[in-house]
BALOBA-1460 file (C-alpha; in Angstrom, 3 decimals):
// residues 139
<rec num="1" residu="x" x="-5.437" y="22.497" z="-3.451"/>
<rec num="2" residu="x" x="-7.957" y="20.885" z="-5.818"/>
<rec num="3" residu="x" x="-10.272" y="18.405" z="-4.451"/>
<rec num="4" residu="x" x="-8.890" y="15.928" z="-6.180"/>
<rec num="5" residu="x" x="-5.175" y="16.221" z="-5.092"/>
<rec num="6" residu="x" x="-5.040" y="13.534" z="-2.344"/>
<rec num="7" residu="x" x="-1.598" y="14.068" z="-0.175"/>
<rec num="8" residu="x" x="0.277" y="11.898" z="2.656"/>
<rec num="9" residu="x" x="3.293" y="11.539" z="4.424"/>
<rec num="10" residu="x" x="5.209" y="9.882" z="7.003"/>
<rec num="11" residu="x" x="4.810" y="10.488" z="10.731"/>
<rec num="12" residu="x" x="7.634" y="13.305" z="11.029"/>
<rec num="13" residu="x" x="6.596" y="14.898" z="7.843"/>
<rec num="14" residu="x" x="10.185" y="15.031" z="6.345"/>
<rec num="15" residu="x" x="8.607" y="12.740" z="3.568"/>
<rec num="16" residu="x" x="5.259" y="13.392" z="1.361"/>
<rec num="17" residu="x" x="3.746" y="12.641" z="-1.396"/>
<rec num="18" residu="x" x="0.470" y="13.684" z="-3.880"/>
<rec num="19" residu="x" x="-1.555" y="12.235" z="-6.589"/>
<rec num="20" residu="x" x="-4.998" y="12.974" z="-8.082"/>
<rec num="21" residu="x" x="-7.692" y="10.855" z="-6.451"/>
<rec num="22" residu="x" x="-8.615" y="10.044" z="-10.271"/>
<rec num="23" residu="x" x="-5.282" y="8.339" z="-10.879"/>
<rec num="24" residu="x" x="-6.396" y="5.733" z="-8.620"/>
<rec num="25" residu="x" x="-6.566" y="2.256" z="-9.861"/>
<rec num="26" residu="x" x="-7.930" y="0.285" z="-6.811"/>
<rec num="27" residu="x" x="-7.250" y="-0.471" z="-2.906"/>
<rec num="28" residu="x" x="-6.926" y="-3.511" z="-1.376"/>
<rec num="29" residu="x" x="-6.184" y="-5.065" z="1.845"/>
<rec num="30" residu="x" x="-3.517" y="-7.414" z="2.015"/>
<rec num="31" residu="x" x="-3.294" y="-9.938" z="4.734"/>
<rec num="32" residu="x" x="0.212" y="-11.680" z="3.324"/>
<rec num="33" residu="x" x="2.646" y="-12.817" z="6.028"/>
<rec num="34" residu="x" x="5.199" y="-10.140" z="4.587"/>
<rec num="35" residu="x" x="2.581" y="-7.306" z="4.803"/>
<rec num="36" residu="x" x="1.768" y="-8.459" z="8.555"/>
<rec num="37" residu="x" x="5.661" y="-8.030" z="9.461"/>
<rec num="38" residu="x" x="6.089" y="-5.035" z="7.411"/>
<rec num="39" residu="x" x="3.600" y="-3.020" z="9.159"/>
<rec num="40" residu="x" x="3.540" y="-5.112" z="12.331"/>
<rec num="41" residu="x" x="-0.499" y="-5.558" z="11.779"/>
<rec num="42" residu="x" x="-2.747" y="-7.964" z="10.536"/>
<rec num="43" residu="x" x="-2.617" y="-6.420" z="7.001"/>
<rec num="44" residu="x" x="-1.640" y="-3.886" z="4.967"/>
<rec num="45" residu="x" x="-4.396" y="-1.494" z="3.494"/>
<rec num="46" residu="x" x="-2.852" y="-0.486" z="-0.287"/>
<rec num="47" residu="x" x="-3.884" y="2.231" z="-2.959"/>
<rec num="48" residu="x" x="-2.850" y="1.094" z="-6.435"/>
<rec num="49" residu="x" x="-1.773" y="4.230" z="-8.212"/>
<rec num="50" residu="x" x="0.448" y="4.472" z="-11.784"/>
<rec num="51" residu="x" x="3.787" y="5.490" z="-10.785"/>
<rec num="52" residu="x" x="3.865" y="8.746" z="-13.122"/>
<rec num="53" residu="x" x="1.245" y="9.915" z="-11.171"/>
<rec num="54" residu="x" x="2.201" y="9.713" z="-8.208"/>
<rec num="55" residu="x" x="4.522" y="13.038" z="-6.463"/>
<rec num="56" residu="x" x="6.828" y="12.074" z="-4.157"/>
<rec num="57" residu="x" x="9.503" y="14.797" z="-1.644"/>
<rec num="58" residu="x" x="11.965" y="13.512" z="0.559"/>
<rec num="59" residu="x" x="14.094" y="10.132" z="0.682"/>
<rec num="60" residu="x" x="12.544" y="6.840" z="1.298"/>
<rec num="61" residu="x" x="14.717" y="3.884" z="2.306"/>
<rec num="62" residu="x" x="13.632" y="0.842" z="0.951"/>
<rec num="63" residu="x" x="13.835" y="-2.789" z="1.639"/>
<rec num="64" residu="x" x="13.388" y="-5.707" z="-1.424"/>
<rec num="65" residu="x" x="12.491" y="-8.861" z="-0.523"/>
<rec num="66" residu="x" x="11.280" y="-12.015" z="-2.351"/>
<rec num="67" residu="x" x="7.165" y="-12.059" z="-1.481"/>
<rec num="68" residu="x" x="5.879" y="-15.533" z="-0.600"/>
<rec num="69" residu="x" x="4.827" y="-16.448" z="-4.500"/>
<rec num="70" residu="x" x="8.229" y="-15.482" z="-6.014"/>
<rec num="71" residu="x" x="7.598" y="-12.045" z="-6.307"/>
<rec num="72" residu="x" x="10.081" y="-9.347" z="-5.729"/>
<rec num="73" residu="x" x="8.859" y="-7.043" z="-3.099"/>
<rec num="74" residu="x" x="10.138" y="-3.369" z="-2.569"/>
<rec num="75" residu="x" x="8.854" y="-1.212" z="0.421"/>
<rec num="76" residu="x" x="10.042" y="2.756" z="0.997"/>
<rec num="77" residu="x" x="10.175" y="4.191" z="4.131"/>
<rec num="78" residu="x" x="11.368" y="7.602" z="6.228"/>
<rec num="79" residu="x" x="14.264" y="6.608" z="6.875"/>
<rec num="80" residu="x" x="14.213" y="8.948" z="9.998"/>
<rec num="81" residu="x" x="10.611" y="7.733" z="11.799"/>
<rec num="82" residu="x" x="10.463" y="4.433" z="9.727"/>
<rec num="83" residu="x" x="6.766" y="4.878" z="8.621"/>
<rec num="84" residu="x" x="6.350" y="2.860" z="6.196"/>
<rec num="85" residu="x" x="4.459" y="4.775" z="2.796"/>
<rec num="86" residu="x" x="4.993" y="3.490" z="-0.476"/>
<rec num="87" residu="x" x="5.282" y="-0.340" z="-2.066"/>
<rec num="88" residu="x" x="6.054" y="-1.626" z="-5.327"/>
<rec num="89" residu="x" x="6.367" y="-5.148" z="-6.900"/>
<rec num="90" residu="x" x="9.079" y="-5.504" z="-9.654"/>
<rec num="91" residu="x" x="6.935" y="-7.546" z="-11.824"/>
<rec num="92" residu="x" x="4.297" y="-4.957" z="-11.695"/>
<rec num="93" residu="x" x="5.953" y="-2.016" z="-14.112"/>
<rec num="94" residu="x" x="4.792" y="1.244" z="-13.478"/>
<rec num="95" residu="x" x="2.535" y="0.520" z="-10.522"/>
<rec num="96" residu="x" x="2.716" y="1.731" z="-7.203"/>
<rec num="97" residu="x" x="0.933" y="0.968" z="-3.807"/>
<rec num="98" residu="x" x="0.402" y="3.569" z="-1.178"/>
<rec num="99" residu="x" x="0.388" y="2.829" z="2.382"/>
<rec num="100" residu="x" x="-3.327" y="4.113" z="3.032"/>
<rec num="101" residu="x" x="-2.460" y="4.347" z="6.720"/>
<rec num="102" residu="x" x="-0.047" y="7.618" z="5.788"/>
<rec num="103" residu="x" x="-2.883" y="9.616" z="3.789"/>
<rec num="104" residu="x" x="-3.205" y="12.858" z="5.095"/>
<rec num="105" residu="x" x="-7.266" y="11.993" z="4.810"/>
<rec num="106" residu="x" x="-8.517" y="8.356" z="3.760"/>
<rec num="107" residu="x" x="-12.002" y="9.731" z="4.098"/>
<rec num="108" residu="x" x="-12.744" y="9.042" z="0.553"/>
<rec num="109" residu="x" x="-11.061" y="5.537" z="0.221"/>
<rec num="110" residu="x" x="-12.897" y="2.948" z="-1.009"/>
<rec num="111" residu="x" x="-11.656" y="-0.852" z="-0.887"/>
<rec num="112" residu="x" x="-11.985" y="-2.908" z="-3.573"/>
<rec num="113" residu="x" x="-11.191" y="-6.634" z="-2.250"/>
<rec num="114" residu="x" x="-8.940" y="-8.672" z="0.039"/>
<rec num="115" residu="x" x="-5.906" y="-10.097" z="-1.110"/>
<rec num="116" residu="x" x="-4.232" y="-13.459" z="0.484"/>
<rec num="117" residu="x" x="-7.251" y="-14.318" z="2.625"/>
<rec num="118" residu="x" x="-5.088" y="-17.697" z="2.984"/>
<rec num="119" residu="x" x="-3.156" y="-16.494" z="5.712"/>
<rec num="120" residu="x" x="-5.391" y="-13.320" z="7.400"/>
<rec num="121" residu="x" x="-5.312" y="-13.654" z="11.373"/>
<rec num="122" residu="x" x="-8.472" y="-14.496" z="13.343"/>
<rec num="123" residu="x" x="-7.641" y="-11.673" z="15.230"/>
<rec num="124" residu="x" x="-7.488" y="-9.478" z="11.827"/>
<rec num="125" residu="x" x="-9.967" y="-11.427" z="9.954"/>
<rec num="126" residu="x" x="-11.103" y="-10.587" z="6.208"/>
<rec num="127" residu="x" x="-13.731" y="-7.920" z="5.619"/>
<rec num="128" residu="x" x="-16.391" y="-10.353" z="4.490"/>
<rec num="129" residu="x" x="-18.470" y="-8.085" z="2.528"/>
<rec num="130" residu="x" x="-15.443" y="-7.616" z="-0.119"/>
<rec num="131" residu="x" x="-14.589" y="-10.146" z="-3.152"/>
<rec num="132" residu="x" x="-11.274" y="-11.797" z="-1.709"/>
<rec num="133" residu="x" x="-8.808" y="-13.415" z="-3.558"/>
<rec num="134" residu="x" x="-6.805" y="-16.730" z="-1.443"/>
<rec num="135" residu="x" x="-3.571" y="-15.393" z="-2.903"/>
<rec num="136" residu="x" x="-2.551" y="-12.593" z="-5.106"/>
<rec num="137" residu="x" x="-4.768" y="-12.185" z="-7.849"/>
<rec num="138" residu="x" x="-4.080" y="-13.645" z="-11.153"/>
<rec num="139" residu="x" x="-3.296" y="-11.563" z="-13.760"/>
């Protein structure tokens, strides 16, 4: 495997995935209300990858809601362990987010900012030292 090939999956392995660590746009946490319940934390920690680059093996069940600024919101999950991987936002063509919680290694991760510091918990509070943005970033 080359050393850029990054791989994950979900906690009983019958779904993975693979990119190229060069395909990677950015990686945020998110400390939204929806990403709290979705992964039953005080945020989720994202890897923005293009969606062509991004190998996925297995069947993800997903789950669409409307995200707190209108947004349409679409997680995947194993549909046999529930871990959740993968994330997409229907306004945001060709973009995926990883779950970096399901990479195989996250040694090499780097995150870029905080998103919705608005509503982070003191108990999950912001990393400090990043740029954060209240809400979602404008684009």
């Amino acid at each position: 495997m080359s050393e850029d090939k990054k791989t994950g999956s979900c906690l009983c392995g019958e779904v993975s995935y693979s990119f190229n660590e060069s395909s990677v746009i950015s990686a945020h946490h998110c400390h939204c209300k929806d990403c709290q319940k979705s992964t039953g934390s005080g945020k989720a920690t994202i890897v923005m990858i293009p969606e062509n680059a991004l190998q996925m093996k297995g069947e993800i069940k997903i789950y669409t809601v409307t995200g707190t600024d209108g947004s349409h919101v679409t997680r995947g999950f194993c549909e046999s362990c529930g871990s959740p991987l993968i994330s997409y936002i229907e306004e945001m063509q060709g973009i995926r987010l990883i779950k970096a919680g399901s990479l195989d290694d996250s040694s090499w991760l780097k995150i870029d900012s905080n998103f919705w510091s608005s509503t982070a918990r003191e108990w999950s509070p912001v990393d400090e030292t990043l740029h954060s943005f209240i809400k979602n970033p404008q684009t």
